[in-house]
N, C-alpha and C positions, 0 to 999 in steps of 0.2 A: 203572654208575658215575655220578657225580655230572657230570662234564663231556659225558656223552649225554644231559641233561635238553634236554626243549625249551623252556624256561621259565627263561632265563638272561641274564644281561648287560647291557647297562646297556638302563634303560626309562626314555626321557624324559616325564614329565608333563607334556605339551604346552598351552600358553599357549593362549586361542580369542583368535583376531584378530580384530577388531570396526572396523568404519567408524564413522565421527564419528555417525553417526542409529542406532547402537545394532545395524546388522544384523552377522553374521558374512560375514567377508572371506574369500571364499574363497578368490582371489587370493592373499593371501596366506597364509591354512593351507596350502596347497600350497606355500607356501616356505619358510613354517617346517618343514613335513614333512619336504621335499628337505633343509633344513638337518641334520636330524638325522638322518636315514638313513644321505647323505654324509657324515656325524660316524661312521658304527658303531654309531647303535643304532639302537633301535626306542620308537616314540610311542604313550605312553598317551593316549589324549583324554577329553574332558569331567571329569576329576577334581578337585582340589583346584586347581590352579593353574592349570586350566582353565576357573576359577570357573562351574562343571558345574552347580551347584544354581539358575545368574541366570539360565541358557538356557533360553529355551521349548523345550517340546517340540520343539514341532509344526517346530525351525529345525534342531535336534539331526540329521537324517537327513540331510541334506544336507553338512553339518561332515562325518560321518564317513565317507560312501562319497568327499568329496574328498580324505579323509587315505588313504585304503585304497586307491584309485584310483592316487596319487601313490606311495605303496610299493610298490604291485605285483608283492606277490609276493618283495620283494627282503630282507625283513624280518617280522615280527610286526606286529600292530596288535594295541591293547588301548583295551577302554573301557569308561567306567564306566556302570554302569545305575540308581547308587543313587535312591533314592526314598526317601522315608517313606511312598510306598503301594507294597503290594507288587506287585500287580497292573501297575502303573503300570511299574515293573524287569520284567517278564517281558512286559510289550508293546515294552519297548524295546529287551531281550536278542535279543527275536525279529528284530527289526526290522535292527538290527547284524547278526548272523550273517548275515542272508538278504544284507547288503550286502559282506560277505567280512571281519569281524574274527574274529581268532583268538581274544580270550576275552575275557572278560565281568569286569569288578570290580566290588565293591560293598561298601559298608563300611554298618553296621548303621545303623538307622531311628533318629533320634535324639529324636525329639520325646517318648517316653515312656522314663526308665529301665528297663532291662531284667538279669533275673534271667541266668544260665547258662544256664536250660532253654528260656527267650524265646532268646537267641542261637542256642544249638544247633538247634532246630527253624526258627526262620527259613532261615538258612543251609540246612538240609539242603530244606526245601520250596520255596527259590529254584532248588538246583541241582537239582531233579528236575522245574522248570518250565521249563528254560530249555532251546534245544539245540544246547548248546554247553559249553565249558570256562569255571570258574569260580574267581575268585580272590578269597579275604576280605580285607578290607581293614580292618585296624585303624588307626583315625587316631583318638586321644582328646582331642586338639585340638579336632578340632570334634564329635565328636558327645559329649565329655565321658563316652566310658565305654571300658573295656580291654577287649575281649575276652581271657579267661584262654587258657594257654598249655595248658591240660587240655583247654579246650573244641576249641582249634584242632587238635588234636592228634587228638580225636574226630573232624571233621571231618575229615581229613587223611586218611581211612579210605574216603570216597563220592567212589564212581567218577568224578562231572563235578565235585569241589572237586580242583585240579589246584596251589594256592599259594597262597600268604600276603603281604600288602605288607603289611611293621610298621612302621610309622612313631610308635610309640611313644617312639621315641629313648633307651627305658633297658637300659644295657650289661648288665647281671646277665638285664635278661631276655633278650638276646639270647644271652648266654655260655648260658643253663638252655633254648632252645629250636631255637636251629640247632643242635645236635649230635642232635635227636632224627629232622631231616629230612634231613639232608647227604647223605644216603648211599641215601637214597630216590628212584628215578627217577622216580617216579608224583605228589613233591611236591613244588614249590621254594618256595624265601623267598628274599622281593625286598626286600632294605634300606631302606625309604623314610626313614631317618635320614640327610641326606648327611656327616655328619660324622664319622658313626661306619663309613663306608663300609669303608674299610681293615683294618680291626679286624672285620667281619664277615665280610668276603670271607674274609680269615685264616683265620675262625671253620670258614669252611666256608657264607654265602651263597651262595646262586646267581646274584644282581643285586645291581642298585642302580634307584634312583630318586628322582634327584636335580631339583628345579626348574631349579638354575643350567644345569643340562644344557640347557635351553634356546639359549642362549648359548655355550654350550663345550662340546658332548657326544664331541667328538674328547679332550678332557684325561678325561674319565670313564672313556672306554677305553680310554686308559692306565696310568690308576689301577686299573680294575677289572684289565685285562691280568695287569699287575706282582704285584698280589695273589694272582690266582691262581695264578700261576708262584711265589709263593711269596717275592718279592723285596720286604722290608716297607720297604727305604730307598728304593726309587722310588714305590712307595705311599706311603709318605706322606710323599713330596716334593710330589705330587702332590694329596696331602689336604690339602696345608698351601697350596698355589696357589689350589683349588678353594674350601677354607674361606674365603679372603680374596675370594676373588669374592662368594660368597654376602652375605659383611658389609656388600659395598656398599651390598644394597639389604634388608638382612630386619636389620641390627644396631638394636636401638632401636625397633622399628616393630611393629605389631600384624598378621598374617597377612595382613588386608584392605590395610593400608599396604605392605605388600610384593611384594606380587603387582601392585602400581599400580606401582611401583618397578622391578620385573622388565616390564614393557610399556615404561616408560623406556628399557631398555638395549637391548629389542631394537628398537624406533625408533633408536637410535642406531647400531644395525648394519644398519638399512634391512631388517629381519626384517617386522616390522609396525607397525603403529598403537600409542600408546600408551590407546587407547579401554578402559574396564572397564564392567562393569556394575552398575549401582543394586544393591544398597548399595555396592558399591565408590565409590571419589573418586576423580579424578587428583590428583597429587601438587601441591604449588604451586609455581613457577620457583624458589622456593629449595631446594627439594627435588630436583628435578629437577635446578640445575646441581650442587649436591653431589654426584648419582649420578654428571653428566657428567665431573665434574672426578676423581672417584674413579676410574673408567673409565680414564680416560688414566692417570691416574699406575701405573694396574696393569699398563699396556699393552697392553689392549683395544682402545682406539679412541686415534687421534694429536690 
């Protein structure tokens, strides 16, 4: 049955906390960690809103045995390995497991367009390199391309690909692709659409993975709860709280701008720094008190 998967429930995409001279705080990753755990779920690290792609390597080992370290055991850890060298993913897969994360993400190489058959073999030659459990990651945000629903579906068949984060955010494809895994122990799919969260749990997701979770990962568990019990008027009482959070800092703004945004609000909950990395900007005091003044009036912060 689908509620024995172990690949379930809400998965925060954890911020990387950064000091004013650009190092990662580790101080504070272990607080954001604690924050989420004690929320109910468990922390993806290095991914998208973890702006994963600005971190040197060589700083990357250290981030995540202090995430894994501070869970201990009490939750999941999940992290991303992407690269556009592949080699480069399977020294870093390596590296994570041997420091205790439960599975490995990676969303496709983005620098040269790729066919189905380029996808399918990457995927299948990452998970037979790596050792450990493996979850694809479609994000066509940033790497400007879909993995198809046929290919993942293939995929969904080898032994260490274990789920799917779609952050695709379109409803037909999620109505034509959760009903093919719902019922599958050996594969889940994690919502990375947070809006459409309610509406896939419905569907029969196994997660979610929402950024704002950052900030609120007790209201996700909520929402996720509610949905899965089947209750669609506390879902999405709850999607409709969580949607309004999100606006404060992603409404109008470019992914880059957002993510600078979301280090704002968790500085205002004394989470961490609002520090990003090149290419990223901080936002500028008008932006910033907007976020602040937004915050209260939602009743975040007094």
């Amino acid at each position: 049955m689908a509620g024995e998967k172990k690949y379930q429930g809400v998965v925060v995409p954890m911020v990387t906390p950064f000091t004013d001279d650009g190092k990662i705080d580790i101080p504070a990753s272990e607080k954001v960690t604690e924050h989420i755990v004690s929320g109910g779920a468990a922390p993806f690290v290095l991914g998208t809103t973890g702006e994963g792609t600005s971190v040197p390597q060589d700083e990357r080992p250290s981030f995540v045995e202090a995430v894994v370290n501070k869970t201990a055991g009490r939750t999941l850890t999940y992290a991303s390995i992407a690269s556009n060298c592949l080699k480069t993913s399977i020294e870093a897969a390596k590296k994570y497991f041997d420091l205790g994360i439960d599975a490995a993400v990676a969303n496709l190489p983005f620098y040269y367009p790729l066919a189905d058959y380029h996808m399918l073999k990457y995927y299948e030659t990452l998970a037979e390199s790596i050792p450990g459990p493996l979850f694809v990651y479609n994000i066509t945000k940033t790497t400007g391309m879909s993995i198809p629903v046929e290919v993942i579906d293939k995929l969904s068949r080898h032994p260490n690909i274990v789920g799917l984060k779609d952050s695709e955010g379109d409803e037909e494809r999620f109505k034509n692709s959760i009903p093919l895994w719902k019922d599958r122990e050996d594969f889940s799919h994690l919502t990375g659409s947070a809006v459409l969260s309610t509406m896939a749990i419905l569907l029969g997701s196994d997660g979610l993975v929402p950024s704002t979770g950052n900030f609120v990962p007790r209201m996700y568990c909520e929402l996720y709860q509610a949905a899965k019990k089947g209750d669609e008027q506390t879902a999405q009482k709850y999607q409709e709280k969580t949607n309004e959070l999100g606006r404060i800092y992603q409404k109008g703004k470019l992914l880059s701008e957002s993510l600078a945004g979301l280090k704002v609000i968790m500085n205002e909950l004394d989470l961490c720094g609002e520090a990003v990395l090149s290419p990223l900007l901080p936002l500028t005091e008008e932006q910033k008190k907007e976020i602040k003044q937004k915050l209260t009036e939602a009743g975040i912060t007094k």
